[in-house]
C-alpha positions in Angstrom: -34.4 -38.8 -2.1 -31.1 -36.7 -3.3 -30.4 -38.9 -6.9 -32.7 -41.4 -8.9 -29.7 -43.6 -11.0 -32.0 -45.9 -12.7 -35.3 -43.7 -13.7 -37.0 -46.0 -16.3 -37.6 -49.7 -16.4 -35.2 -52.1 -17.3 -32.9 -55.3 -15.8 -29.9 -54.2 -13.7 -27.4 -55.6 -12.6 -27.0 -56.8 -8.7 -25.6 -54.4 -6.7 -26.3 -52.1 -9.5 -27.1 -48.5 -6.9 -30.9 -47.3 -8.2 -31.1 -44.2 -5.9 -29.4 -42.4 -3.1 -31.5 -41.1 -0.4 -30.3 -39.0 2.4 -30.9 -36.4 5.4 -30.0 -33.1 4.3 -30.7 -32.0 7.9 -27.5 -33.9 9.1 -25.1 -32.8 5.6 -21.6 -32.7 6.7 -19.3 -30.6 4.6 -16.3 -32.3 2.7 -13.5 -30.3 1.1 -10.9 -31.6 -0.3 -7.6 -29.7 0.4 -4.0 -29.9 -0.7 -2.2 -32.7 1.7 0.3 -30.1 2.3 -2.2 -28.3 4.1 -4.0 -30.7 5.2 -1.3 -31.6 7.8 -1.9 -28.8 9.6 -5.4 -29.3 10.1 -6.9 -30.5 13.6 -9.7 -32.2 14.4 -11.8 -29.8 16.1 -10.4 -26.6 14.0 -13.3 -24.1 13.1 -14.2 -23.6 9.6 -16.0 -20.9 8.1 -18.1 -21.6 4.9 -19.0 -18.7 2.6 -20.2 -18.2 -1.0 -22.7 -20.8 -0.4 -25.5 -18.3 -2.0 -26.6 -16.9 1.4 -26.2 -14.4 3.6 -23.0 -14.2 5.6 -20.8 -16.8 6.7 -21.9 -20.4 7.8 -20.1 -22.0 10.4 -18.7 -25.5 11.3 -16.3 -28.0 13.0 -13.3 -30.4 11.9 -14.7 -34.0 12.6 -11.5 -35.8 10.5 -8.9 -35.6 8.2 -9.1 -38.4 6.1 -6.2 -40.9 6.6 -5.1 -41.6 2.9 -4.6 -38.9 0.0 -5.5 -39.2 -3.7 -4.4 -37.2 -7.2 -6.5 -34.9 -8.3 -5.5 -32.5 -11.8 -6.2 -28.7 -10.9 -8.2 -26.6 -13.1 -4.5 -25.7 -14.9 -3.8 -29.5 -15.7 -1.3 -30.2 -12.8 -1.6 -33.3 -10.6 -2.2 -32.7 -7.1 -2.1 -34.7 -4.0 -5.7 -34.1 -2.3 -7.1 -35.0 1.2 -10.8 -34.2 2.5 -11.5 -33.2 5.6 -14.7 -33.5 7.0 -16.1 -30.9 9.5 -19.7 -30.6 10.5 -22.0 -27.6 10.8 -22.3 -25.5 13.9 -24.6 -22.7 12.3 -28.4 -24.2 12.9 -29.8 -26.0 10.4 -32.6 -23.7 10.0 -30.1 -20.5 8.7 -28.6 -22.8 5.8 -31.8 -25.1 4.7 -31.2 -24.3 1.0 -28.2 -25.8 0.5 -28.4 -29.1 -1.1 -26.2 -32.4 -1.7 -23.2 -31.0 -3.5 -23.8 -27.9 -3.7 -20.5 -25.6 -4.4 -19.2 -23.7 -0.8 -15.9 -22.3 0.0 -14.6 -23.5 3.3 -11.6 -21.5 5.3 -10.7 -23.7 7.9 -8.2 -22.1 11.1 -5.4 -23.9 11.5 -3.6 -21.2 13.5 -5.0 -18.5 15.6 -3.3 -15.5 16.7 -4.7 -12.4 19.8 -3.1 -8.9 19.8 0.0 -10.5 17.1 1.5 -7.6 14.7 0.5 -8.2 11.3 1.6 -7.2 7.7 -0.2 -7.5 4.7 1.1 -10.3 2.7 1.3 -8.1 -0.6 3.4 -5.9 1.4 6.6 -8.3 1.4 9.6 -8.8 -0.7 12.3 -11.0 -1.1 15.7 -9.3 -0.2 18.5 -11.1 -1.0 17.6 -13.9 1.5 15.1 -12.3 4.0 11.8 -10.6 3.8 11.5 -7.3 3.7 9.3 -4.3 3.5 9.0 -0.7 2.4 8.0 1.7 5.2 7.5 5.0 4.8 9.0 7.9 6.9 9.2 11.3 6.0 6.8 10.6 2.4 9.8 8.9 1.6 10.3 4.8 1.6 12.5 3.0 3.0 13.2 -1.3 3.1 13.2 -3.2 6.3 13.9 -6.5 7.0 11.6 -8.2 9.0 11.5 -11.6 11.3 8.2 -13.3 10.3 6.3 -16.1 12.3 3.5 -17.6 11.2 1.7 -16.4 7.9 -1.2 -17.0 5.2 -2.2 -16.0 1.9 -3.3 -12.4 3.4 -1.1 -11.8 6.7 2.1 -12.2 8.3 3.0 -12.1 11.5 5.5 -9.7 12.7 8.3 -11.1 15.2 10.9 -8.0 14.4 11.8 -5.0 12.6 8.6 -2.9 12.5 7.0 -1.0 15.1 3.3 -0.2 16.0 2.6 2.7 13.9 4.9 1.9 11.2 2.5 2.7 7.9 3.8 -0.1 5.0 3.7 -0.3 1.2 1.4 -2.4 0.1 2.1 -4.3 -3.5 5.6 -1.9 -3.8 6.1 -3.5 -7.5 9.8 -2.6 -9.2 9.6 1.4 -9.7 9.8 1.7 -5.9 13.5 1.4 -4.1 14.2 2.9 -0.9 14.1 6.7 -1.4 11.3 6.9 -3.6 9.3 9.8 -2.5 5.4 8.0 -1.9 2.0 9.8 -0.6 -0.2 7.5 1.6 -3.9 7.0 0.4 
């Protein structure tokens, strides 16, 4: 039994739900995730769960993308369009007992995977004029590059020109750095 809706005695009315039993054996995940990107996301994409109160990450499959979207006001009061995607566990049942009927998770689900791609750290990009850039360092001394990205996420980019293996970035360069500025690499 996961809820009890009507604990005491009393009349309802029919149809009137009184409790809500279920298998937490066979849970399912549902996250709810902005619809622009939930296009992305496959049926059959991995997802990882974590923050769920145990140890290490928990993993699991895309089983749908819901077919219809609905508002939902973020946590700053703005109006977003939603869609949950459902993915089941892969992780046995036995490593993630504890958790319960809506309990809180994170869920990172891959919509892209990339072997043996260049990648820059997201905080090391900056708009110049119309194309990213970034601050390399040569000779304890920076200087800006423009690079060709491909695809990207909120903590890497992938590199399709303009750096080279080796090539050692700035990483959150902020205003007081231009090209010239004399850096030391920690």
């Amino acid at each position: 039994m996961l809820r009890v809706y009507q604990e005491s005695a009393g009349l309802v009315a029919p149809g009137t739900p009184l409790l809500e039993v279920g298998d937490l054996s066979r849970m399912e995940i549902v996250v709810d995730l902005l619809s622009t990107e939930a296009v992305r996301v496959k049926p059959g994409a991995d997802a990882a769960i974590s923050h769920w109160g145990g140890a290490g990450e928990l993993l699991a499959r895309v089983r749908k993308v819901e077919p219809s979207g609905f508002t939902k006001v973020s946590a700053l009061g703005i109006e977003e369009q939603r869609v949950n995607v459902v993915a089941d566990f892969v992780t046995p049942h036995d490593q993630w007992k504890a958790l319960g009927d809506g309990y809180r998770v994170e869920v990172t689900v891959t919509t892209e995977s990339w072997a043996n791609v260049p990648l820059v750290p997201a905080g090391a990009l900056f708009r110049k004029v119309d194309a990213w850039s970034v601050y390399v360092i040569k000779n304890g001394r920076t200087e800006s590059r423009v690079v060709q990205l491909g695809a990207r996420n909120d903590e890497f980019a992938e590199v399709k020109g303009g750096l080279v293996e080796g090539d050692v970035v700035v990483l959150h360069p902020g205003d007081a750095v231009t090209d010239g500025t004399q850096v030391v690499p920690r």
